[in-house]
N, C-alpha and C positions, 0 to 999 in steps of 0.2 A: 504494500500500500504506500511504502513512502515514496517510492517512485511517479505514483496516481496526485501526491501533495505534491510533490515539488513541479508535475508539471501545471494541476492547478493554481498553485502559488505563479508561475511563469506565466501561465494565460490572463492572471489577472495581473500583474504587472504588465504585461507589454497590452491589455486594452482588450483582448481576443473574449469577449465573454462568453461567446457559445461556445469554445472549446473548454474555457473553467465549467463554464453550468454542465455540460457532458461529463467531465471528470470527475465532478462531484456528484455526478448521478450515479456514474459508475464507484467514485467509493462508497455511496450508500445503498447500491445494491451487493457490494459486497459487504459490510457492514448487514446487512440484514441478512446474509446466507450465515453468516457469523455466530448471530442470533444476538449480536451488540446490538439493542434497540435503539440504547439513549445515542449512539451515534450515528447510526441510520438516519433516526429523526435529525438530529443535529444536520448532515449533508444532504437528506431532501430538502430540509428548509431551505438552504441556500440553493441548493439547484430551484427549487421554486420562487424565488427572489430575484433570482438571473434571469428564469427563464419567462420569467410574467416582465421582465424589464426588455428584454429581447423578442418579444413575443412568439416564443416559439411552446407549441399547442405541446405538440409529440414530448416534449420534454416534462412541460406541467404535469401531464395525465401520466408518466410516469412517478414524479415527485410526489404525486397524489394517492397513486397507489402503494406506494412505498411505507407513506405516513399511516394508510387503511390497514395495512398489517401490521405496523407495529402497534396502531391502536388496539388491534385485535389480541395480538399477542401481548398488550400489556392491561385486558380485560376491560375496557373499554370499548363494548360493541357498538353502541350508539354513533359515538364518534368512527369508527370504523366503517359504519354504514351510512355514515351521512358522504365519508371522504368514498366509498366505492360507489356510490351511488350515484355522487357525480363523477366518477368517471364512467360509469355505465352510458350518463346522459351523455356523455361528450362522443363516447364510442357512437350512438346512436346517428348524434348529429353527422357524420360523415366519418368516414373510413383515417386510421391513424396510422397504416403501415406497418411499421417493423414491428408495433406493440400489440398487434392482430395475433402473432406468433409467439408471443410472449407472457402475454393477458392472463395466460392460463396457471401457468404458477402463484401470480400471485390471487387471483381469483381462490382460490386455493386456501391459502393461510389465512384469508380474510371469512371466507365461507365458513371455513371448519368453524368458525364459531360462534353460528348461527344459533340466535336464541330470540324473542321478543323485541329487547333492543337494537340490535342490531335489523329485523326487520324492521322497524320504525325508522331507525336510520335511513335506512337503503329508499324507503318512498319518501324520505325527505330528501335526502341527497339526490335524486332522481328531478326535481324539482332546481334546483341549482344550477345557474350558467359555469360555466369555466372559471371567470371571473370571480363569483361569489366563493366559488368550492377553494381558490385560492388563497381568496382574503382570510375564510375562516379559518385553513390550514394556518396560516403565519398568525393569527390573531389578529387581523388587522378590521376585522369589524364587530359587531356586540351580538352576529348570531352563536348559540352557543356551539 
């Protein structure tokens, strides 16, 4: 992983942000194979700070799902299924690519922990522009 920092550290110094937000997507998808959650969270957030600054869609919806699993796996279904829900909607809205092939893992971590909450989530999150599902990952607005 220190290789993955120092070239993040490098893209953000020389101005390249969509290559730091990718590389701190990728440490927090490693980070989350890991099962280090609080760092996981920690490098989605940033990758979804970058990537809601860069506007790049494919990157948020993975920072979103990344966040939906470690919600899940730190017993926090609600929030798990409010953040997979909007990416359900986002998937809905048009086709993502590479993350078509990939969905399914974390679909996965997030599902196994289906209960009540977490269905409530999932139809609120479903509800959710990109935008919004954003803001509430970083806390940047008062939905809960």
């Amino acid at each position: 992983m220190t290789l993955l920092e120092q070239s993040a550290a490098m893209a953000a110094q020389e101005g390249h942000s969509w290559w730091e937000a990718t590389t701190l997507a990728n440490l927090a998808e490693l980070e989350l194979a890991q099962n280090r959650l609080d760092e996981a969270a920690t490098r989605a957030r940033q990758t979804l700070r970058l990537s809601r600054r860069i506007g790049d869609r494919q990157l948020s919806v993975y920072a979103l799902a990344y966040l939906a699993c470690v919600a899940a796996e730190n017993g926090d279904a609600h929030r798990a299924g409010r953040l997979w829900g909007a990416v359900e909607a986002e998937e809905a809205r048009r086709p993502l690519g590479a993350w078509e092939g990939e969905r399914e893992q974390y679909a996965t971590r997030v599902l196994a922990h289906a209960d009540a909450h977490l269905e409530q989530g999932l139809r609120e999150g479903r509800e959710l522009s990109l935008q919004a599902a954003i803001e509430e990952a970083l806390g940047d607005s008062d939905t809960p």
